[in-house]
FIRO-47970 format. One line per 5 residues: number of its first residue (from 1); their letters; for each residue x, y, z of C-alpha. Coordinates in nm, 4 decimals. Layout:
BEGIN
NUM) A) X Y Z | ...;
END
This chain:
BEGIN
1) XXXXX) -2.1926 -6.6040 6.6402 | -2.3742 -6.3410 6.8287 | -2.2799 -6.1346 7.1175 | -2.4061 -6.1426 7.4258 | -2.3711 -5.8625 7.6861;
6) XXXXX) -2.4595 -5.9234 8.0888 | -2.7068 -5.6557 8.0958 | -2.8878 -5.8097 7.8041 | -3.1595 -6.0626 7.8951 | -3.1420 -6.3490 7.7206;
11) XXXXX) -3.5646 -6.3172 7.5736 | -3.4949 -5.9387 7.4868 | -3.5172 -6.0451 7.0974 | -3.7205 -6.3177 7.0827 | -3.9876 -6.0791 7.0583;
16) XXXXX) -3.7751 -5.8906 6.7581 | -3.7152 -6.2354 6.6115 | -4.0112 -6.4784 6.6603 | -4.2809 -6.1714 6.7646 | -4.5296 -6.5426 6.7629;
21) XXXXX) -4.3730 -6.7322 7.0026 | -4.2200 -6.4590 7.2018 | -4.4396 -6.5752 7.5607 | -4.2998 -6.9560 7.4767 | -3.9100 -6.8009 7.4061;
26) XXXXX) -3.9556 -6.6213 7.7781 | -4.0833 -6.9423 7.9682 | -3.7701 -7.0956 7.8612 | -3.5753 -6.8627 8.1659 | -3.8419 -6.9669 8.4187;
31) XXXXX) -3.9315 -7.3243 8.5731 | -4.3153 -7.3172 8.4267 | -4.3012 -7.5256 8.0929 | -4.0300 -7.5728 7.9043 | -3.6836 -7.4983 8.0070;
36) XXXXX) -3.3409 -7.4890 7.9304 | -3.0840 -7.6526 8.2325 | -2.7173 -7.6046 8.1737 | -2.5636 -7.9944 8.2187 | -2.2504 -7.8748 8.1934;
41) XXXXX) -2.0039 -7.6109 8.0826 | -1.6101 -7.6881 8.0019 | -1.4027 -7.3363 8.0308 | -1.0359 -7.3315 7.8636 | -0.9160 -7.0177 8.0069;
46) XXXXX) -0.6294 -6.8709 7.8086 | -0.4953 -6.6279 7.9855 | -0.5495 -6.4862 8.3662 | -0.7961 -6.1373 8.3287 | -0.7929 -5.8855 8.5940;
51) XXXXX) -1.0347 -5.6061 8.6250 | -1.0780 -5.3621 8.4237 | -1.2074 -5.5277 8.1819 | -1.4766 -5.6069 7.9263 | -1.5511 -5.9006 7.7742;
56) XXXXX) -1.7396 -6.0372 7.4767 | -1.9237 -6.3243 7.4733 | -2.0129 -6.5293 7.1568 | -2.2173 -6.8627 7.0868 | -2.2806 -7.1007 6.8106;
61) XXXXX) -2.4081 -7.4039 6.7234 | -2.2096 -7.6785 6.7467 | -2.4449 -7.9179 6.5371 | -2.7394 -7.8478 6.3715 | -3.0625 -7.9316 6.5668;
66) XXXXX) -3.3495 -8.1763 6.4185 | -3.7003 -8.2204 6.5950 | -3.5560 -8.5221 6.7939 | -3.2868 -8.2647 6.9981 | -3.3464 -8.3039 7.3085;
71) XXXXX) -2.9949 -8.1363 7.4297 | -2.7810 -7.9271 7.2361 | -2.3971 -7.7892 7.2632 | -2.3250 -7.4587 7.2312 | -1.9548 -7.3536 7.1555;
76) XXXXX) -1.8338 -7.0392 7.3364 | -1.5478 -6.8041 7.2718 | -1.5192 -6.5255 7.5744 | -1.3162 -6.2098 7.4050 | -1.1437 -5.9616 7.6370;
81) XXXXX) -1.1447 -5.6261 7.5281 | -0.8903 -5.5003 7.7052 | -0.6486 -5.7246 7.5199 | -0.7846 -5.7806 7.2053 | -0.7664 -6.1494 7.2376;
86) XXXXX) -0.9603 -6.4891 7.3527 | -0.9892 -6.4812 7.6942 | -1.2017 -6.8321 7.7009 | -1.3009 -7.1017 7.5113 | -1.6288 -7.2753 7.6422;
91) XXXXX) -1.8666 -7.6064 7.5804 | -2.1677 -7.5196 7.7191 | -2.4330 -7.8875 7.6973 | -2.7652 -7.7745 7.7244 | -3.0682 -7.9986 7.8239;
96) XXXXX) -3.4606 -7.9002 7.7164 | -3.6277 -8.0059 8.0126 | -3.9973 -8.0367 8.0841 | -4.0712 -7.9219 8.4358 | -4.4549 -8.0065 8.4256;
101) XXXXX) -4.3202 -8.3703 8.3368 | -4.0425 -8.3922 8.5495 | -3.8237 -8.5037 8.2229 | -3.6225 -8.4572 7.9113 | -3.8304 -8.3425 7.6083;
106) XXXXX) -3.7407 -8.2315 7.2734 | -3.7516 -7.9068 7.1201 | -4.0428 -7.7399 7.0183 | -4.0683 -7.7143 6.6679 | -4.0387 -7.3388 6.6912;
111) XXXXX) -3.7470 -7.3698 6.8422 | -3.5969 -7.6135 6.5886 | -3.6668 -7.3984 6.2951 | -3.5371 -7.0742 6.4822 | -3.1743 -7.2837 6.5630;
116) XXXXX) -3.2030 -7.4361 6.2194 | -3.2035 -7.0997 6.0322 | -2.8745 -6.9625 6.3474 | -2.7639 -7.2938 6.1992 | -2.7673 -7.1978 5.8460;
121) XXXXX) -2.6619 -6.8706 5.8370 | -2.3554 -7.0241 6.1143 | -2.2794 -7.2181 5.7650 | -2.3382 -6.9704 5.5023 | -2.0926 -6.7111 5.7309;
126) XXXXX) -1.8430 -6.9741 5.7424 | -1.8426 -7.0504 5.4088 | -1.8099 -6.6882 5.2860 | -1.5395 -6.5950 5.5617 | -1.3102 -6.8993 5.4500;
131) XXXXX) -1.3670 -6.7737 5.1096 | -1.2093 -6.4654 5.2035 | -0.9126 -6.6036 5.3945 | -0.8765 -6.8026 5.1304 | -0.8599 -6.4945 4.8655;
136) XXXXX) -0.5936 -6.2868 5.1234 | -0.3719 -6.5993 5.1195 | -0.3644 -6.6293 4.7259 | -0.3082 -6.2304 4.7482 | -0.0479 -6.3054 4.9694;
141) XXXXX) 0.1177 -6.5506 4.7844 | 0.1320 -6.3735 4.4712 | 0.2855 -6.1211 4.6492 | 0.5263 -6.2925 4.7958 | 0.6259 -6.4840 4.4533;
146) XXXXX) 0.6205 -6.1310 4.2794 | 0.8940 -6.0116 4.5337 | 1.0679 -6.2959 4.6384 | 1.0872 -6.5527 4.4154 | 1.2091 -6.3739 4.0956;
151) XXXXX) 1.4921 -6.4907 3.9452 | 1.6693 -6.1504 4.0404 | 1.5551 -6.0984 4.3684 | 1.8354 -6.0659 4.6362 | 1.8073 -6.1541 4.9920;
156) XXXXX) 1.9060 -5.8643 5.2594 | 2.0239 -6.0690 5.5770 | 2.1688 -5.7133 5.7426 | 2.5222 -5.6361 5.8417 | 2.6460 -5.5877 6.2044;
161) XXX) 2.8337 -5.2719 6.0635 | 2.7024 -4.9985 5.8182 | 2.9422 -4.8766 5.5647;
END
C-alpha cells in the first residue's frame, strides 16, 4: 500500500514513475481523454474521529488488472494518527471512462503494466510480511513451550493476601 496525503496530487509521481507517459497519467484527473470516475465507494467507519487529527490513507489492489479492465477496486484502509488505529475501511470501484466516446474503455496498456508491477510487488510484500508473522509466532511459541510447558513449570494464580 502507499500513502496518500491531501496536499499530494494524485499525478505528482507519475512523472517520477512513468517520466513517458507522465502527460497521459495527468489527463486521467481531467475530463479530456481518458478518465477515471469513482462508481462507488463503501466506508466502514470504526470508530467516531474528532479534530485534531491526522489521518493516513492507504490503497491497494484488490485484483490484479489484465488489458481487458475496464474498472478496477481499490481497497482502502484510513489510519488515524491520533490513535494509532484504523479509523476506516473503504471499497473504492473505479470505472476508466472515455469522455471523447462517451463510454467505458479499458486501460491503456501503460496503465496495465504500471498496476501490474503495484500488483506484484502488493504480492511479493505480502508474501514476505506473512513470512515474518509467521517466524514471531514460531518465536513465540517456543517461548512459550520453553517457559510454560516444562514438566516443572508452576503456575502463579496470585493470592488475595501476601505473607
Amino acid at each position: 500500500m502507499s500513502p496518500t496525503t491531501a496536499t499530494q496530487r494524485p499525478d505528482a509521481s507519475a512523472g517520477r514513475i512513468n517520466p513517458a507517459n507522465k502527460d497521459q497519467w495527468s489527463e486521467l484527473w481531467t475530463p479530456k481523454g481518458d478518465g477515471l470516475i469513482l462508481r462507488s465507494i463503501r466506508t466502514d467507519f470504526k470508530f467516531p474521529m474528532k479534530w485534531p487529527d491526522r489521518v493516513s490513507v492507504y490503497h491497494k489492489l484488490h485484483t490484479e488488472p489484465t488489458s481487458t479492465t475496464d474498472s478496477f477496486k481499490l481497497d482502502v484502509i484510513v489510519l488515524s494518527e491520533r490513535h494509532q488505529r484504523p479509523a476506516a475501511r473503504c471499497v473504492e470501484d473505479i470505472v476508466v471512462y472515455n469522455y471523447r466516446n462517451a463510454k467505458k474503455t479499458p486501460l491503456r496498456p501503460f496503465m496495465v503494466q504500471a498496476f501490474r508491477e503495484t500488483w506484484k510487488l502488493q504480492e511479493e510484500a505480502k508474501r514476505h510480511n506473512s513470512e515474518r508473522v509467521a517466524s514471531m509466532l514460531e518465536r513465540v511459541r517456543a517461548l512459550e513451550r520453553d517457559t510454560w510447558d516444562r514438566l516443572d513449570a508452576k503456575e502463579d494464580l496470585g493470592s488475595v493476601s501476601r505473607t
